[in-house]
C-alpha positions as CSV (number, residue, x, y, z in Angstrom):
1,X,-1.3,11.0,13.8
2,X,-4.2,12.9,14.2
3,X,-8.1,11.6,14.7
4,X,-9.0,12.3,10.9
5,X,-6.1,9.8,10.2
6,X,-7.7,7.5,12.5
7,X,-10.7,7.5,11.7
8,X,-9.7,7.0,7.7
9,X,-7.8,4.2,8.5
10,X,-9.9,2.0,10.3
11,X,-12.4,3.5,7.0
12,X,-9.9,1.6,4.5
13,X,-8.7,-1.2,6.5
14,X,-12.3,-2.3,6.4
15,X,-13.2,-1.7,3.3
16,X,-9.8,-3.4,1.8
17,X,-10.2,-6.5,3.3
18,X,-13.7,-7.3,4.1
19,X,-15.3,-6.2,0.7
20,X,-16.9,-7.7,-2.1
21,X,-15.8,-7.1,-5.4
22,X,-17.1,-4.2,-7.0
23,X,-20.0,-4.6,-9.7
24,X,-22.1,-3.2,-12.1
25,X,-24.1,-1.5,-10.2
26,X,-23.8,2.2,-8.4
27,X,-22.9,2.1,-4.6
28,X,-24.9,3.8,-2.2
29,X,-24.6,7.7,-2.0
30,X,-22.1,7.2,1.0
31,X,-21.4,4.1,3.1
32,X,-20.8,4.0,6.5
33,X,-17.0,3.5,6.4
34,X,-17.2,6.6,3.4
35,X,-19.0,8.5,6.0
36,X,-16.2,7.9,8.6
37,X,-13.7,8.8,6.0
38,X,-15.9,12.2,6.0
39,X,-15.6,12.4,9.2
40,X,-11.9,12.1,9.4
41,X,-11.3,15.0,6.6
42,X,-13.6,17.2,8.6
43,X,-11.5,16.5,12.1
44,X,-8.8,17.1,10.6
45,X,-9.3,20.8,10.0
46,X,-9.6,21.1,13.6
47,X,-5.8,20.6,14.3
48,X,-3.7,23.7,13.6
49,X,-1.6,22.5,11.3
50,X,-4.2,21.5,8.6
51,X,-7.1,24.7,9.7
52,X,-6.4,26.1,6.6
53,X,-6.0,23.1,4.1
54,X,-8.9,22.5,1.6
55,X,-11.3,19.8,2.4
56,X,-10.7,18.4,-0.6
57,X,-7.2,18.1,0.2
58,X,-7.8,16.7,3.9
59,X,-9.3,13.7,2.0
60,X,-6.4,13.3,-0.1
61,X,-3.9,13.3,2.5
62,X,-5.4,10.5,4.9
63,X,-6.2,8.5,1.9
64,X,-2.8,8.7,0.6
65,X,-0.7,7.8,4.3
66,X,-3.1,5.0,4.7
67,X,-3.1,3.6,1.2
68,X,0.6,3.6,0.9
69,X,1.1,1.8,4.3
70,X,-1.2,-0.8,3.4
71,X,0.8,-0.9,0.3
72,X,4.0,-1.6,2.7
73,X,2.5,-4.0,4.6
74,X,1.5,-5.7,1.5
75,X,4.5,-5.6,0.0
76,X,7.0,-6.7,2.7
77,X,4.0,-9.9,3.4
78,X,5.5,-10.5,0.1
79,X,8.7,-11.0,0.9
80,X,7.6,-12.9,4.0
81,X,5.6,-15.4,1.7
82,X,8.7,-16.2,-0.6
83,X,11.3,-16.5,2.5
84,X,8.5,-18.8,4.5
85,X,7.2,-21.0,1.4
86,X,11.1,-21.1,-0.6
87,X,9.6,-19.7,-3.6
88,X,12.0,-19.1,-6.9
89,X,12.6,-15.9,-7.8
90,X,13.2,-14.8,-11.3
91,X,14.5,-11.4,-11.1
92,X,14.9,-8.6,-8.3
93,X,13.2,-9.9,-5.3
94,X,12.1,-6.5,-4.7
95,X,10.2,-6.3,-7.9
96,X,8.1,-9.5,-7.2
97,X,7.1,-7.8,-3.7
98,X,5.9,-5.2,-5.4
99,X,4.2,-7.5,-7.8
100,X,3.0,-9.7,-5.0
101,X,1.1,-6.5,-3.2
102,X,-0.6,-4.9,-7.1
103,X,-1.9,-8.6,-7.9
104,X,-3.6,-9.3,-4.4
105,X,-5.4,-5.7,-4.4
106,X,-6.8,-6.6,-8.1
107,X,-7.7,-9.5,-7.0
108,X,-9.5,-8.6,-4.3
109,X,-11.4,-6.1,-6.7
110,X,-12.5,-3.5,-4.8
111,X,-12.3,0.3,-5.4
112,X,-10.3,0.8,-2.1
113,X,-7.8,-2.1,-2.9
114,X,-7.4,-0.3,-6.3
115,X,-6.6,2.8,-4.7
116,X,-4.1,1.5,-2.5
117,X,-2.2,0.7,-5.8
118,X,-3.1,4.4,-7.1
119,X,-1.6,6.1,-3.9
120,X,1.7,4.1,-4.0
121,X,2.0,4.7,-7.6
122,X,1.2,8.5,-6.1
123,X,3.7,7.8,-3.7
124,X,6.9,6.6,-6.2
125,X,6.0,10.2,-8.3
126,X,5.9,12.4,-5.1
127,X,9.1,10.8,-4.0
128,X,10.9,11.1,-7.6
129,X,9.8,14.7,-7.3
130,X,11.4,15.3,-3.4
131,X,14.2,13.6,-4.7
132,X,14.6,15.6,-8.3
133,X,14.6,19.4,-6.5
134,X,16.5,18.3,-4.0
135,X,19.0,17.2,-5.8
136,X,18.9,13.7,-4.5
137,X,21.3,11.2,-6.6
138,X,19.8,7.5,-8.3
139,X,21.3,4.8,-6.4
140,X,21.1,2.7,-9.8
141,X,22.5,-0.1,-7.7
142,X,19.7,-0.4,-5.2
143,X,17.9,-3.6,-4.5
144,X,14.5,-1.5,-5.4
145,X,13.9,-0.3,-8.5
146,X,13.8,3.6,-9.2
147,X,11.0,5.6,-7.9
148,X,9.2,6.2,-10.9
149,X,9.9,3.0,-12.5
150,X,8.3,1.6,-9.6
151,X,5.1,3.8,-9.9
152,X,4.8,2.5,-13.6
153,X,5.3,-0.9,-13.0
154,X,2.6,-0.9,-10.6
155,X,0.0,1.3,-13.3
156,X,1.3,-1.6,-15.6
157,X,0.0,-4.2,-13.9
158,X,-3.5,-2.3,-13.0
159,X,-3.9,-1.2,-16.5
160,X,-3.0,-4.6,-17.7
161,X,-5.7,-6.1,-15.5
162,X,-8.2,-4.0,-17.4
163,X,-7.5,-1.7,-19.8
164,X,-10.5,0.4,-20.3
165,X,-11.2,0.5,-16.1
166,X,-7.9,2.0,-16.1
167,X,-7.8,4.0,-19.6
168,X,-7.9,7.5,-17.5
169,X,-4.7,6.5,-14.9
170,X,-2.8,5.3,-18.3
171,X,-4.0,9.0,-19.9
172,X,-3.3,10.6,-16.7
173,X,0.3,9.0,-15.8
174,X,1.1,9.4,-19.6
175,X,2.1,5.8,-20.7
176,X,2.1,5.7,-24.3
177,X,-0.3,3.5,-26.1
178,X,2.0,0.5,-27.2
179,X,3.0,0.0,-23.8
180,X,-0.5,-0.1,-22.0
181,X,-1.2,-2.6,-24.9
182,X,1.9,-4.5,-23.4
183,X,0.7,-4.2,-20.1
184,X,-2.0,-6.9,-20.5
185,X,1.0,-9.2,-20.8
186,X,3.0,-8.4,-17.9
187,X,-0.3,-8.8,-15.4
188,X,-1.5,-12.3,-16.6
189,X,1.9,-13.3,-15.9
190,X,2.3,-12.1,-12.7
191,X,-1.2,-12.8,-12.0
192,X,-1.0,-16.8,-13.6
193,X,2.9,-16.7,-11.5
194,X,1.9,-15.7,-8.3
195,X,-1.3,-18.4,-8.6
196,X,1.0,-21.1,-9.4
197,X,3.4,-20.7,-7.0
198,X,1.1,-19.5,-4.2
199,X,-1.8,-22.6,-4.7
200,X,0.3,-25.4,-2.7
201,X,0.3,-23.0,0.0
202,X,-3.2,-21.8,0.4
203,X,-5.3,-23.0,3.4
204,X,-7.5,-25.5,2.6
205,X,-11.0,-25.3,4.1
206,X,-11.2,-26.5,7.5
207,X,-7.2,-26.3,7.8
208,X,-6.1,-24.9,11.2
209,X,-4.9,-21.0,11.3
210,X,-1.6,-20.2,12.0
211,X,-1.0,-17.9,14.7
212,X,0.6,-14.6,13.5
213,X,1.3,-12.0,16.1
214,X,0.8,-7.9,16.0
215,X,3.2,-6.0,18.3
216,X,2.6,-2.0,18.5
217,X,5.8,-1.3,20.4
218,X,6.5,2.5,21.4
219,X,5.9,5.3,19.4
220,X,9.1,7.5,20.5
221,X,8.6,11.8,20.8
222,X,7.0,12.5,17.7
223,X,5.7,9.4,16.2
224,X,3.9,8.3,19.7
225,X,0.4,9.7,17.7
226,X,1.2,7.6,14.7
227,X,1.5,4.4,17.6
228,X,-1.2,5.2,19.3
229,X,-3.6,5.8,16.1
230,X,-2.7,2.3,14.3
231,X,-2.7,0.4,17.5
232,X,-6.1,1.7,18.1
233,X,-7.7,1.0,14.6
234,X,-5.7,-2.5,14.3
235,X,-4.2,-2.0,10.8
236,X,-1.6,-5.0,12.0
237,X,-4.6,-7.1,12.9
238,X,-6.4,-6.7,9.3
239,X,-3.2,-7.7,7.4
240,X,-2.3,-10.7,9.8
241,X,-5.8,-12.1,9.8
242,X,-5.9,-11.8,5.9
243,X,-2.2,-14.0,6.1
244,X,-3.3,-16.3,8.7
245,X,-6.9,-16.7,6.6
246,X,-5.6,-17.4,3.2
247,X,-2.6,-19.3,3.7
248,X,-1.0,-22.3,5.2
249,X,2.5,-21.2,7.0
250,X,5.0,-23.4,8.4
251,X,5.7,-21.9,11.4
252,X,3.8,-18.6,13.2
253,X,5.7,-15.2,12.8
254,X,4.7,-11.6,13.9
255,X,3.5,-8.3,12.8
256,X,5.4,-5.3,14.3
257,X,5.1,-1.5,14.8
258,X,8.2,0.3,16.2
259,X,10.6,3.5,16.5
260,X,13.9,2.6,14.3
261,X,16.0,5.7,14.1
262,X,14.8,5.6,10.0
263,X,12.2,5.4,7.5
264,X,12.0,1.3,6.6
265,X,10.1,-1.9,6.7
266,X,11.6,-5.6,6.1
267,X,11.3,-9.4,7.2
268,X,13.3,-9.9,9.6
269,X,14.0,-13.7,9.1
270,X,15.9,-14.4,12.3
271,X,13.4,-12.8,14.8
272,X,10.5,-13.9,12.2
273,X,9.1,-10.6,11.8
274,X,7.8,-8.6,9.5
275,X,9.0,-4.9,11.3
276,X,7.2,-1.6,9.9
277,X,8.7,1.5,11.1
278,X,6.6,4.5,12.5
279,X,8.9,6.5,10.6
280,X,7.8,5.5,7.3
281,X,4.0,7.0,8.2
282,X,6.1,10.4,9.0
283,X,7.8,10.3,6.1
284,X,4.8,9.9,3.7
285,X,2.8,12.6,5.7
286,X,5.7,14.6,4.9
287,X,5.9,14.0,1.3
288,X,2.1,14.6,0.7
289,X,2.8,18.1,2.5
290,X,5.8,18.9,0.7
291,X,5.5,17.4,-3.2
292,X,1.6,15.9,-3.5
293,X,-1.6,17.2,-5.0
294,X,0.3,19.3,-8.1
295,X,-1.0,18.9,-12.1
296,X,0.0,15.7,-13.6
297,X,1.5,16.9,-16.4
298,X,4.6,18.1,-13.6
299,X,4.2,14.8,-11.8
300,X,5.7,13.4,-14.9
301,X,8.2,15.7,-16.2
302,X,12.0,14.9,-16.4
């Protein structure tokens, strides 16, 4: 990973967790985290690879590996917060990770935890894309859902949280009227679901932390930049102080970086953590590179 990406993650680690929610009024010209995030487009031209990629697009691509990490890290706290409070669930665990992730960043409320959501949606159509010209076959039996049903279901939610904030993503990702009308449904459910089942297990004021643990282990050949870059902005250390801040575990776990041979994440129950893969940061650099930043109309095609 390269300083720009650096410098735009510690940019949107901040800014997702430690902002308000966003009002009425017009922010500043360019805060200081927005200046970093500059910063790290600008730096980023200096590296080879990238000397001849628009600006525009430098801004784009850091924005896009670190919202859809976040994202990860989000959803697979999900999965940790059902395992470790024995919640039901109703459906395709999977599905209620992702839902876990798109309600928290709307209800946090601000413009960076919304685009989190917009760059893993981003993410889901890039990936249906790869996956389409390369002639990659629908595992229809997965645990997860399809790519681009995945990317919808997340729009869903954020155009069902507010319907005329999100009117231009609906437009843009073409989801026909009827169903963004429909949308309002699905988020106050998950939204109303999530808060019932999550309110017996929110730390009371006063309550003792638990301790959860960050691990950056190794960054093998290539993806030693990527371990260096993530350990040094403490992406682990925003999500687990979020975790350890807003609810009441039953026992500590930990938060780990490592080299695994593929592109994954998952809870890892009998080790008790949740394990992100150095990979994963690869592969969505890769995917930017390879299928991002093309007109919307082909985003959606089939």
């Amino acid at each position: 990973m390269t300083h720009a990406q650096l410098f735009a993650s510690a940019a949107l680690v901040s800014l997702l967790l430690g902002v308000g929610p966003v009002g009425a009024q017009s922010a500043p010209p360019q805060s200081p985290a927005e200046a970093r995030l500059e910063e790290a487009a600008h730096a980023l031209g200096n590296v080879p690879k990238f000397k001849h990629m628009p600006l525009e697009k430098r801004r784009n691509l850091v924005k896009f590996i670190v919202g859809n990490m976040l994202f990860v890290l989000m959803h697979e706290l999900g999965h940790t917060v059902i395992s470790e409070m024995g919640l039901p669930v109703l459906g395709r665990e999977e599905d209620a990770a992702d839902a876990f992730a798109a309600v928290v960043g709307l209800k946090m409320g601000t413009a960076l935890s919304q685009g989190v959501l917009i760059e893993a949606a981003k993410g889901w159509f890039y990936a249906d894309r790869r996956d389409r010209k390369e002639g990659n076959k629908m595992a229809f039996y997965d645990e997860h859902g399809i790519d681009k049903q995945r990317a919808y279901n997340v729009v869903c939610l954020m155009v069902g949280s507010d319907p005329e904030k999100f009117k231009s993503l609906a437009d843009e990702t073409k989801l026909p009227e009827d169903r963004q009308i429909s949308c309002q449904g699905d988020f106050s459910n998950a939204s109303w679901s999530w808060e019932t089942v999550l309110k017996p297990h929110l730390r009371a004021p006063g309550q003792p932390k638990t301790s959860i643990g960050v691990i950056y282990s190794e960054g093998k050949g290539n993806l030693a930049g990527y371990a260096g870059a993530f350990q040094r902005v403490k992406i682990l250390e925003a999500v687990a102080e979020h975790a350890s801040d807003r609810f009441a575990w039953r026992a500590p776990f930990a938060l780990e970086m490592q080299s695994c041979g593929e592109s994954n994440a998952h809870w890892d129950f009998p080790s008790r953590k949740i394990i992100v893969c150095y990979e994963i940061a690869d592969e969505f650099m890769q995917l930017y590179l390879g299928y991002g930043e093309k007109p919307a109309a082909a985003m959606h095609k089939r």
